[in-house]
N, C-alpha and C positions, 0 to 999 in steps of 0.2 A: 489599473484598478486602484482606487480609492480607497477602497471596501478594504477591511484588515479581514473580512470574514467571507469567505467565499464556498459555495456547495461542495467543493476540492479539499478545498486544503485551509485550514482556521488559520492563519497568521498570528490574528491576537492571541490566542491559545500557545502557538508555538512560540510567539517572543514573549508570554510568559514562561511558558517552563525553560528560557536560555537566559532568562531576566533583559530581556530586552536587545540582547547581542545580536540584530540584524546581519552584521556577518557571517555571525558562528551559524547560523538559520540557514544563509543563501550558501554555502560550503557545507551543510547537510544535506541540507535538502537536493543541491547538485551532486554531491555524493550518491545518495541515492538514485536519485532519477538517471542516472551514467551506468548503473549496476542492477534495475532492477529488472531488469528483460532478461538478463541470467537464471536468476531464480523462477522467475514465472516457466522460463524453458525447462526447468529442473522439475518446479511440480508436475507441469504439463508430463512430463517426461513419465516421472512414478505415475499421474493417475493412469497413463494408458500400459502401464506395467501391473497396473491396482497395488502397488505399494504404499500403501496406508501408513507404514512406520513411516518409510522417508519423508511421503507428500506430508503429513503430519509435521514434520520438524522443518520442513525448509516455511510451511504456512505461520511454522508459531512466530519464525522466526521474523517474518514479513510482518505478521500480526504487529508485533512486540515496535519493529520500527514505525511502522503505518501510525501506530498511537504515539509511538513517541514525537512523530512528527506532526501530526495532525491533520494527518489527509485522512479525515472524515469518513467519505462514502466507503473509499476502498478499504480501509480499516473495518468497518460495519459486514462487508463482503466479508473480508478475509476472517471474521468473527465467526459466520453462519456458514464459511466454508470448511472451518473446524472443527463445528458442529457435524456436519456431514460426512467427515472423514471419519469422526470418532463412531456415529453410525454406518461408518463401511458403505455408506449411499454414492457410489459412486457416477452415476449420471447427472446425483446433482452436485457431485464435485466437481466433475466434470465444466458442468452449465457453470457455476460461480467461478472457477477459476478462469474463463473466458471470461464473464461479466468484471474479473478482476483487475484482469488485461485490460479490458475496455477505459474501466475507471481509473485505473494509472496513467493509461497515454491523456485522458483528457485531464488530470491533475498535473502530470507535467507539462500541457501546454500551458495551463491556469499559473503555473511556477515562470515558464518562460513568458510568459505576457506579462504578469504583474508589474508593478510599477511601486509595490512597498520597497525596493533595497533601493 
């Protein structure tokens, strides 16, 4: 990939907020993508418990890195999955945190294909 900007994951966004540290970038963002199937199992887990406190803090917590790293779509998911939780809507937390899932295995492949490091 050429492209610093992809429907995944923003590069140029994220080598701006490390000020351009390509490594420190590829050693996050690996960081995450190695850990983030935990968490998703962990919301999964409270929404079918409907634990709204927990699902709520393990989503902020995704939220919070999703933007920090700049994986776009799932970031925007894990935004209106928040929203949902805080309405106690649980079917559609349900749906989105599936759709969440989805958008992270294709932003990790976007991470393992790229060709910016």
């Amino acid at each position: 990939m050429n492209n610093l900007k992809s429907k995944d994951i923003d590069f140029q966004e994220l080598f701006i907020r490390i000020s351009g540290n390509k490594d420190l970038a590829k050693r996050m963002l690996f960081s995450f993508f190695s850990s983030y199937k935990e968490n998703i199992k962990l919301l999964n887990d409270f929404l079918e418990k409907d634990n709204f406190v927990l699902a709520k803090k393990i989503n902020h917590k995704l939220l919070g890195v999703l933007g920090n790293l700049a994986i776009k779509n799932a970031f925007f998911i894990s935004l209106n999955l928040g929203k949902s939780l805080e309405n106690k809507k649980i079917d559609i937390a349900k749906k989105l945190s599936k759709d969440l899932e989805l958008k992270l295995k294709i932003a990790k492949k976007t991470f393992e294909e790229n060709k910016v490091f």
